[in-house]
C-alpha positions in Angstrom: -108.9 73.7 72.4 -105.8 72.1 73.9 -103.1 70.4 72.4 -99.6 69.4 72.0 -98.0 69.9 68.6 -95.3 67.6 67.3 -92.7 68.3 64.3 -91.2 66.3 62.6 -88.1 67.9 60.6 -87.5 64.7 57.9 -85.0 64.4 54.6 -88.0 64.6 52.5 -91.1 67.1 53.9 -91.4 68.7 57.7 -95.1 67.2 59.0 -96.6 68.7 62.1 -99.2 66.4 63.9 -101.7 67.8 66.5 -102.2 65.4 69.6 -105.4 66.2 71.5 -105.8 65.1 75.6 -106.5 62.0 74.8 -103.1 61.5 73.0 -104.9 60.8 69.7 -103.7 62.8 66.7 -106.4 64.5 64.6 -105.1 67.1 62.3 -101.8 67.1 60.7 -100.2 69.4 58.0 -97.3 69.3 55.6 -94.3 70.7 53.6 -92.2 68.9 51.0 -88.5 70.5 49.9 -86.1 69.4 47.7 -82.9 67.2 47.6 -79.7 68.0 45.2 -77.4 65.6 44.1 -74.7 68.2 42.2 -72.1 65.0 42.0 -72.5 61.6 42.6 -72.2 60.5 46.1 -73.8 63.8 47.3 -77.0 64.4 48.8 -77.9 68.5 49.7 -80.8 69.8 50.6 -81.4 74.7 51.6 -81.8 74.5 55.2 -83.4 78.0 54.6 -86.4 75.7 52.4 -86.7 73.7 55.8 -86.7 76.4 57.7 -89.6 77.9 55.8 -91.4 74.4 55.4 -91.2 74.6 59.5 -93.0 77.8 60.1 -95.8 76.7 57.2 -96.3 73.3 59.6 -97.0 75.7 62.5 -98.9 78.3 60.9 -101.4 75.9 59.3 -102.4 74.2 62.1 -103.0 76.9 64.2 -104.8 79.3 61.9 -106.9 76.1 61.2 -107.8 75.3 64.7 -107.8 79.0 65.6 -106.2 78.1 68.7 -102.7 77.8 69.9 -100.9 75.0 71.0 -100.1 74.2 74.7 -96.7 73.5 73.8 -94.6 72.4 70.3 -92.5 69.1 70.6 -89.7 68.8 67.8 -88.3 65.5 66.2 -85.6 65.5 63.6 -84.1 63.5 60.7 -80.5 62.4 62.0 -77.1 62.9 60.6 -77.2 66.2 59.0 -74.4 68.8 58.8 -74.4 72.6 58.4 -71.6 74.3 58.6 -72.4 77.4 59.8 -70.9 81.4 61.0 -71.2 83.0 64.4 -75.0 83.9 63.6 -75.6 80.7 62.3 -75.7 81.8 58.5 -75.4 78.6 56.3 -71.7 78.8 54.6 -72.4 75.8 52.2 -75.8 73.2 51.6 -76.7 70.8 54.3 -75.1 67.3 53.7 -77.9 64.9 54.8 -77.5 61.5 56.3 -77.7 59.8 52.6 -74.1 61.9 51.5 -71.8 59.1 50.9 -69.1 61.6 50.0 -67.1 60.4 53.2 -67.5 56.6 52.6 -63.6 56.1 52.0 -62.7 58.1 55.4 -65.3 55.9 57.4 -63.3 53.0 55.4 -59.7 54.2 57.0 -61.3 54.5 60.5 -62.7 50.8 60.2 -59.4 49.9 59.2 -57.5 50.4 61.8 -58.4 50.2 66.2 -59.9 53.5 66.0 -63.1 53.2 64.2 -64.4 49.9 66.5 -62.9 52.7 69.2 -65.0 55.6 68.3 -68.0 53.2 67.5 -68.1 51.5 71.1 -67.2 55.0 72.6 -70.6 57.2 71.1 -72.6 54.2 70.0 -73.0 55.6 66.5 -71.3 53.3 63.6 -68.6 54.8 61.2 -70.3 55.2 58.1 -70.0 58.0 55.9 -73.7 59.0 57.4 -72.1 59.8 60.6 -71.7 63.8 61.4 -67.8 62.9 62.0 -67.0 61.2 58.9 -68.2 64.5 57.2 -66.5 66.9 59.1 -63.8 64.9 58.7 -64.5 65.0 54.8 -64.4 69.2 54.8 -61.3 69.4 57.1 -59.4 67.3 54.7 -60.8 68.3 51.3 -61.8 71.8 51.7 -59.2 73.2 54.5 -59.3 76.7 53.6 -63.2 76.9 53.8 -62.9 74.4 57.2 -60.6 77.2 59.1 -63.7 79.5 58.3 -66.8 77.3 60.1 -67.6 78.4 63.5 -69.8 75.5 64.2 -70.8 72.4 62.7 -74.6 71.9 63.6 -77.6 69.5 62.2 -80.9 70.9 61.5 -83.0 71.0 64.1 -79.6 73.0 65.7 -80.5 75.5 62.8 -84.2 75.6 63.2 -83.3 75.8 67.4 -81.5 78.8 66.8 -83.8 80.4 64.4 -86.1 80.4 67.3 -84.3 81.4 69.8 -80.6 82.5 69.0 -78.8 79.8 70.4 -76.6 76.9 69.6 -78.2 74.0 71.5 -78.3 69.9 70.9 -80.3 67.7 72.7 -78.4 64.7 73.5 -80.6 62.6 71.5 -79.2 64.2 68.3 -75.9 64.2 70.0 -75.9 60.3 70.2 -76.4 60.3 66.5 -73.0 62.6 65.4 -70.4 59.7 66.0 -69.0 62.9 68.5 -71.1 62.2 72.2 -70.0 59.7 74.4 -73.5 57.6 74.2 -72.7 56.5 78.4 -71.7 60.0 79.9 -73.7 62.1 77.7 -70.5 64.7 76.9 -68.9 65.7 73.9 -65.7 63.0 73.2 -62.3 64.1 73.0 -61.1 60.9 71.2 -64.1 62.0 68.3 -63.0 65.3 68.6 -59.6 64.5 67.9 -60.4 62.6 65.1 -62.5 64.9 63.4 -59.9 68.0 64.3 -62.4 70.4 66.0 -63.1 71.4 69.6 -66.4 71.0 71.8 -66.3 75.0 71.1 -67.7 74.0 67.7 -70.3 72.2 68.4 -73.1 73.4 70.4 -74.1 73.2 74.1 -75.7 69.7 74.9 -79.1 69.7 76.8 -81.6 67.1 77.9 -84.3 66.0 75.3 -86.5 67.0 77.7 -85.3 71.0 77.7 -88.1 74.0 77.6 -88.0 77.2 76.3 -90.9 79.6 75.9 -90.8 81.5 72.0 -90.3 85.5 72.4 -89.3 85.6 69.3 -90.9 87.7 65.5 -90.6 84.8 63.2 -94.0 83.2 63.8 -96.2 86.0 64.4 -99.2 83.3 64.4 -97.9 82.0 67.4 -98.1 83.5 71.2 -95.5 84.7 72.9 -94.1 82.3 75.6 -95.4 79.2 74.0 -93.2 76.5 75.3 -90.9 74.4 72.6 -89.4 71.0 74.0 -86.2 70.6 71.9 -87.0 66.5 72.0 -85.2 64.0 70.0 -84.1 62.3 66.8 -86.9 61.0 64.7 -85.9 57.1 65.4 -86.1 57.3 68.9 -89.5 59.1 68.4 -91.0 56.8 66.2 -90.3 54.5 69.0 -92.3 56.6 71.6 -94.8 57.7 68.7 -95.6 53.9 68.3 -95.0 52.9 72.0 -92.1 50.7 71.5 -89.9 52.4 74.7 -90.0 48.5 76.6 -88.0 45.6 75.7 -89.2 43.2 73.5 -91.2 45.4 71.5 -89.4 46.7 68.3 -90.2 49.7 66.3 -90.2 49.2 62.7 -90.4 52.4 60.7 -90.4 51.7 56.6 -89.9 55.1 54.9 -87.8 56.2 52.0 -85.6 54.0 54.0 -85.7 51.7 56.9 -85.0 51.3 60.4 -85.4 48.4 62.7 -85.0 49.7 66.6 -85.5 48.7 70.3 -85.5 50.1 73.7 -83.3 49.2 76.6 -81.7 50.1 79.9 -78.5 50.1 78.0 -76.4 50.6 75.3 -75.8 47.4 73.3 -73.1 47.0 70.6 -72.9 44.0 68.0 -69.4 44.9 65.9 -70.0 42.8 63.7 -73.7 44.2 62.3 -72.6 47.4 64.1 -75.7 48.2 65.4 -76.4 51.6 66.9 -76.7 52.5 70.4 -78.7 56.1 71.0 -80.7 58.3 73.5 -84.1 59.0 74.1 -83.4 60.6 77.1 -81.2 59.9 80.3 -82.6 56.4 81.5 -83.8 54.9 77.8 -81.3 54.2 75.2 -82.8 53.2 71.5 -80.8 50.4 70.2 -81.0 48.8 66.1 -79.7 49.3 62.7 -80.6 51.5 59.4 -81.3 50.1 56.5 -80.7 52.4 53.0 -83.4 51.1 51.0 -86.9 51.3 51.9 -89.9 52.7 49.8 -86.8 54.7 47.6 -86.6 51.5 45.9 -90.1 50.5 45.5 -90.2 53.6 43.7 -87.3 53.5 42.0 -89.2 49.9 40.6 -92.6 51.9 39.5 -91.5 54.7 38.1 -89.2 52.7 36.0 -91.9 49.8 35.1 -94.7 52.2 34.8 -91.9 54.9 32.7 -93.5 58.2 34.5 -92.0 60.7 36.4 -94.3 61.4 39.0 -96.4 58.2 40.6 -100.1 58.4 42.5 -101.5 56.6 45.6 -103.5 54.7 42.6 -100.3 53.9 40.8 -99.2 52.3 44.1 -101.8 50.3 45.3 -102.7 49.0 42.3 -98.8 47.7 41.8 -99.3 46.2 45.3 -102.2 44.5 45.0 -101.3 42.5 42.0 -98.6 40.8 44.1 -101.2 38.9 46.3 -101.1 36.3 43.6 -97.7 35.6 43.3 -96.8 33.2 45.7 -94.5 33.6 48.5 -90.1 33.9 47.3 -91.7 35.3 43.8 -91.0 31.8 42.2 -87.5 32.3 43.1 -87.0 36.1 42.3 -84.4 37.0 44.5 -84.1 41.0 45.0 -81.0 42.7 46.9 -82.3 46.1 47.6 -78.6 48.0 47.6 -79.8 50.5 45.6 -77.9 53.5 47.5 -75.6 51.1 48.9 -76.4 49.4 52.3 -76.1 50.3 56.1 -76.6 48.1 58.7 -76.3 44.8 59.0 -73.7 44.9 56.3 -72.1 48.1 56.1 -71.3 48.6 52.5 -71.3 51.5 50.0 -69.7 49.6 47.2 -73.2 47.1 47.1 -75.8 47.1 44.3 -79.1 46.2 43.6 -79.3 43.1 41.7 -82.4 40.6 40.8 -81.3 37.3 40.8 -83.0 33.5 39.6 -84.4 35.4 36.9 -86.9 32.5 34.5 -89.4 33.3 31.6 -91.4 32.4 34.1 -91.2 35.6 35.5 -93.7 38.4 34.7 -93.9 42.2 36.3 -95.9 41.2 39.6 -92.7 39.1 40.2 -90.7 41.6 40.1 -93.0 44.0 42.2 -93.2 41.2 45.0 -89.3 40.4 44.8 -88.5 43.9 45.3 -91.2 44.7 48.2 -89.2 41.0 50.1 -85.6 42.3 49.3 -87.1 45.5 51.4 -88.3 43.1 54.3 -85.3 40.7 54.2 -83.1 43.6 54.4 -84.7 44.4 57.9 -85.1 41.1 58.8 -81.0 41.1 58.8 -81.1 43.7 61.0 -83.6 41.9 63.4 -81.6 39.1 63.4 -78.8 41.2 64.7 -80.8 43.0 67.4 -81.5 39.1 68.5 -78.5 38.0 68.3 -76.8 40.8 70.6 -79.4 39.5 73.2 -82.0 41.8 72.7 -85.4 39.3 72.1 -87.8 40.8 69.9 -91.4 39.7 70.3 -93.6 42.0 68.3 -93.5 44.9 65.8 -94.8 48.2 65.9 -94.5 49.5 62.3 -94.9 52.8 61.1 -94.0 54.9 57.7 -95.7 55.1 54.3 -95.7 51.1 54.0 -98.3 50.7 56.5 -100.9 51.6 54.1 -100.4 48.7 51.7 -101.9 45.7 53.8 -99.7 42.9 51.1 -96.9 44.6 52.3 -97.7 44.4 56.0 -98.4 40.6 55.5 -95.1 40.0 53.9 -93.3 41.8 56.8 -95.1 40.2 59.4 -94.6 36.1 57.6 -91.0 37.0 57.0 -90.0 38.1 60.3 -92.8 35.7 62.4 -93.0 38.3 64.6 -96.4 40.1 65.4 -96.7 43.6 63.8 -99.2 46.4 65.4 -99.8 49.5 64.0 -100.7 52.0 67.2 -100.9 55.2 65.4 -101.6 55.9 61.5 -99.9 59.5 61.7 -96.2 60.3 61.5 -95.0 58.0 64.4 -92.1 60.8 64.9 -94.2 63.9 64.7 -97.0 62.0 67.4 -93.8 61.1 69.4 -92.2 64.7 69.8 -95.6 65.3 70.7 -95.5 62.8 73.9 -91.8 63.9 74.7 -93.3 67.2 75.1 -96.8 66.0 77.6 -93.8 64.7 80.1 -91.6 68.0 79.6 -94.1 70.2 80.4 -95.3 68.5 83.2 -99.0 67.0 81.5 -98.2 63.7 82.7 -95.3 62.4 84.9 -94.6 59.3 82.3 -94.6 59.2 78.5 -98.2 58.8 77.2 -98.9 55.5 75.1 -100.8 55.1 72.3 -104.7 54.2 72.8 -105.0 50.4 73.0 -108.2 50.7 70.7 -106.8 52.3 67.7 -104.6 49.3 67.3 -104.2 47.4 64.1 -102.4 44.1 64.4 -101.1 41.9 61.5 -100.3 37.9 62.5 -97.9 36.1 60.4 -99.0 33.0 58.4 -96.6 30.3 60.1 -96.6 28.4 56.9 -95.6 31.4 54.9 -92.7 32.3 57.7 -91.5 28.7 57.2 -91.4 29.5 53.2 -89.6 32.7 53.9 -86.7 31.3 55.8 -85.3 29.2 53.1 -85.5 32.3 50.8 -83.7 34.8 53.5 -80.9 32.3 53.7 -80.3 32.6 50.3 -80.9 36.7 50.6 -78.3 36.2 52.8 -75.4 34.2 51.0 -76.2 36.0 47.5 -74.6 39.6 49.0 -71.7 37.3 50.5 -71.1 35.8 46.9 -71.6 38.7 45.0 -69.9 41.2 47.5 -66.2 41.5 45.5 -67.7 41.3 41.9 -70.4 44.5 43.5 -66.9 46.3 44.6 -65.4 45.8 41.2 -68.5 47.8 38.9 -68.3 50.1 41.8 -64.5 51.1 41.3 -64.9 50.8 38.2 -68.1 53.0 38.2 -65.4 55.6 40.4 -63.2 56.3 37.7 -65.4 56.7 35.0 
C-alpha cells in the first residue's frame, strides 16, 4: 500500500493522518498529553510526553496498515521553547505559545522603535508568544540557569533531533521565533541582539522542503531509510492541508484557538493589527493573525453551564443545536471572547471576557450563541485586517474541531459574508505535512490539492450578514470602551 504520512505535533494531542495516491486521507491516529500551569501566566507541557505521543502516531498506523509509509511529512504547533544541553536533554518544561509569562517584556519592546523594528524585520509580532520574548524572559529572570542552555529550540527541533541527532529548523518554524529575517531567510542579528544570544544557539536553518532518510533505533516499526520531510508550522499547513496557498482564498482554522491566514507572493505587515507575515517555503509566504480564544472558550462556557469536568461529543452538539432558535446577535447578548487575553487584531493580555446587554430576557441558548459569535467576530477582526492591508478575501476554507457543528459553520459564514468550504474533514495540518512531503520527495512537481468532490460549502444568508454587521460594530467599540477598566481588574488581579 502506498502512502504519505503527515504529523501534526499540536499544544494539545500529536495526530498522524495517512494520505493515499489520490491525496485523500483515510486512516488517522492519535495521542493527547498534558498542559501545566504551575503559576499563573504559565503554560508547560514534557516534551519527553510529546515525544512519546509521536512514536505512538507512527507505530499505530503502520502496524495497522502493515505496511510502511513512502515517506513521513511533519507539521508543528508554533512558538514553543526548550531550552536544551549539547545532546538536547530538556533543562526545564517547554513554554508553549499560550505562556504569557513575557507579556511585560513584549510591552517594553512595543514601547519604544524597536519592537515595530523587530516586527517588520522577521514578520512575527511581539507578543509574549513569540520565541524571543521568552528567551528574553529567562536571560533576564533566571541568568544563572540562561549561561547554562546550549540552545534554545521548539519542538519539532526536539523531535528532529531525536530522530536523527541534529539541531535543525525549517525556515517555516523559523519565521515564527520573532529571530529569522522573514525576506532573507537568515538568523537576525538585530533579534539576536535583543534576545542576548548568538545564531550558535539556535539551530541550523533548512528549507521546509529538507529530506532525511531514518537510520535510527527509536522506531523499530519503521524501515530503515524511510524518508522524513522536516515541513512546516501547523498554520501554514492548514493552509496547504485545505488548499488555501492562492490569494483570495483564506484559511480559517477554529481550534482551541483561532487563526485567520492567507497566501501571497509577499510578506504583508499591518502595524496597527500586527498581522503576521511567515514561510511556507521560499516563494509562498502565509500572511494573517491569531486569535486566543477559540473552542477553549466554548468549553470553558459548557463545562461551566453543564458543572462537569469532562464534556462528550453529545454534550456539545446538543448545546449547539439549541442555538438555531435564538435569533441572530442573541437578542443583544454581546460576548468578548478574551478569555486568555487576546492576540491579533488587538494585542492585549490585560483583556477579559465579559458578556454584555445582559436582559431577563436572556436564557442559557443565549448565552451559548453569544459566546459561539464573540468566537466568529473575534476572527472577523482579523479578516478585516487582512482586507484592509490589501489582501481581498473571497472565500473560506475552514478547518479544526468547529467544522463538525453545522450552526457554527452558518454563523461564521453570515458574519463574515464570505463563502466557507470545507476540502478535507481530517487535521488540515497533519493532511498538509502530508502534501509538503508528495513535492519533497519528488511524487509530484507541485503541491497536491484537495479533491474537488469532497467539498463541503456553506453560503452565508445575506440577510443574516446584514444583521451581523451592526452587532460586530458594537463587538468592536465595547473592547475600545472597556479596554482601561479590563487593565485595572488585571493589575489589580497582578498583585493579589
Amino acid at each position: 500500500m502506498n502512502y504519505i504520512l503527515g504529523i501534526d505535533i499540536g499544544t494539545g494531542s500529536t495526530k498522524a493522518v495517512a494520505v493515499g495516491a489520490d491525496h485523500l486521507a483515510f486512516d488517522s491516529s492519535q495521542n493527547f498529553y498534558p498542559t501545566d500551569i504551575p503559576h499563573p501566566g504559565y503554560s508547560e507541557q514534557n516534551p519527553e510526553l510529546i515525544w512519546l505521543a509521536f512514536q505512538q502516531c507512527i507505530q499505530a498506523i503502520v502496524l495497522k496498515l502493515q505496511s510502511n509509509p513512502q515517506a513521513i511529512g511533519l507539521s508543528s504547533a508554533m512558538h514553543s521553547v526548550i531550552p536544551v544541553d549539547e545532546y538536547c536533554n530538556a533543562l526545564a518544561p517547554m513554554m508553549t505559545w499560550a505562556d504569557s509569562r513575557s507579556s511585560g517584556i513584549a510591552d517594553r519592546l512595543l514601547a519604544g522603535s524597536l519592537g515595530m523594528d523587530l516586527y517588520k524585520t522577521t514578520g512575527t509580532p511581539v507578543h509574549s508568544m513569540s520565541p524571543l520574548c521568552k528567551i528574553i524572559w529567562i536571560r533576564e529572570n533566571q541568568p544563572e540557569f540562561f549561561k547554562t542552555v546550549h540552545k534554545f529550540i521548539s519542538i519539532k527541533e526536539y523531535i528532529w533531533y531525536r530522530l536523527f541527532g541534529t539541531f535543525e529548523i525549517d525556515h517555516s518554524i523559523a519565521s515564527c521565533t520573532g529571530l529569522m529575517e522573514v525576506e532573507t531567510l537568515n538568523w537576525s542579528l538585530e533579534a539576536l541582539t535583543a534576545a542576548g544570544i548568538t545564531a550558535a544557539q539556535l539551530s541550523t536553518l533548512v528549507s521546509t522542503a529538507y529530506v532525511k532518510k531514518y537510520s535510527g533505533s527509536s522506531l523499530p516499526f519503521l524501515e530503515q531509510g524511510t524518508p522524513f520531510v522536516i515541513g512546516a508550522s501547523d498554520g501554514c499547513m492548514a493552509n496547504l492541508g485545505t488548499g488555501a496557498i492562492t490569494p483570495g482564498i483564506a484559511a480559517l482554522t477554529i481550534g482551541t484557538s483561532g487563526a485567520l491566514r492567507v497566501a501571497s507572493d509577499k510578506a504583508v505587515f499591518n502595524e496597527k493589527a500586527m498581522t503576521f507575515s511567515y514561510r511556507l517555503d521560499e516563494d509562498i509566504f502565509i500572511n494573517g493573525g491569531p486569535v486566543n480564544n477559540g473552542g477553549i472558550a466554548l468549553k470553558w462556557h459548557l463545562k461551566n453551564m453543564l458543572g462537569k469536568e469532562e464534556l462528550t461529543g453529545e454534550d456539545f452538539s446538543a448545546a449547539l443545536s439549541r442555538i438555531e432558535t435564538i435569533t441572530p446577535g442573541a437578542e443583544g447578548l454581546i460576548f468578548l471572547p478574551y478569555l486568555q487575553g487576546e492576540r491579533a487584531p488587538i494585542w492585549d493580555s490585560g483583556s477579559c471576557g465579559t458578556f454584555f446587554g445582559l436582559r431577563l430576557t436572556h436564557h442559557q441558548p443565549h448565552f451559548t450563541r453569544a459566546v459561539i459569535e464573540g468566537i466568529c467576530f473575534a476572527l472577523n477582526d482579523v479578516l478585516q485586517a487582512l482586507t484592509a492591508s490589501g489582501q481581498p478575501v473571497t472565500q473560506l476554507n475552514v478547518s479544526g474541531g468547529f467544522v463538525s457543528s453545522k450552526p457554527w459553520l452558518q454563523i461564521m459564514a453570515d458574519i463574515t459574508g464570505k463563502k466557507l468550504v470545507l476540502a478535507t474533514a481530517e487535521d488540515a495540518s497533519a493532511v498538509g505535512a502530508a502534501y509538503l512531503a508528495v513535492k519533497a520527495i519528488g511524487l509530484s512537481a507541485v503541491y497536491p490539492l484537495p479533491v474537488k468532490g469532497e467539498e463541503t460549502t456553506i453560503l452565508p444568508d445575506e440577510e443574516n450578514h446584514q444583521h451581523y454587521q451592526t452587532y460586530f460594530g458594537l463587538y468592536q467599540r465595547l473592547y475600545q470602551n472597556l479596554k482601561g477598566l479590563m487593565h485595572e481588574v488585571f493589575d489589580l488581579q497582578s498583585k493579589e
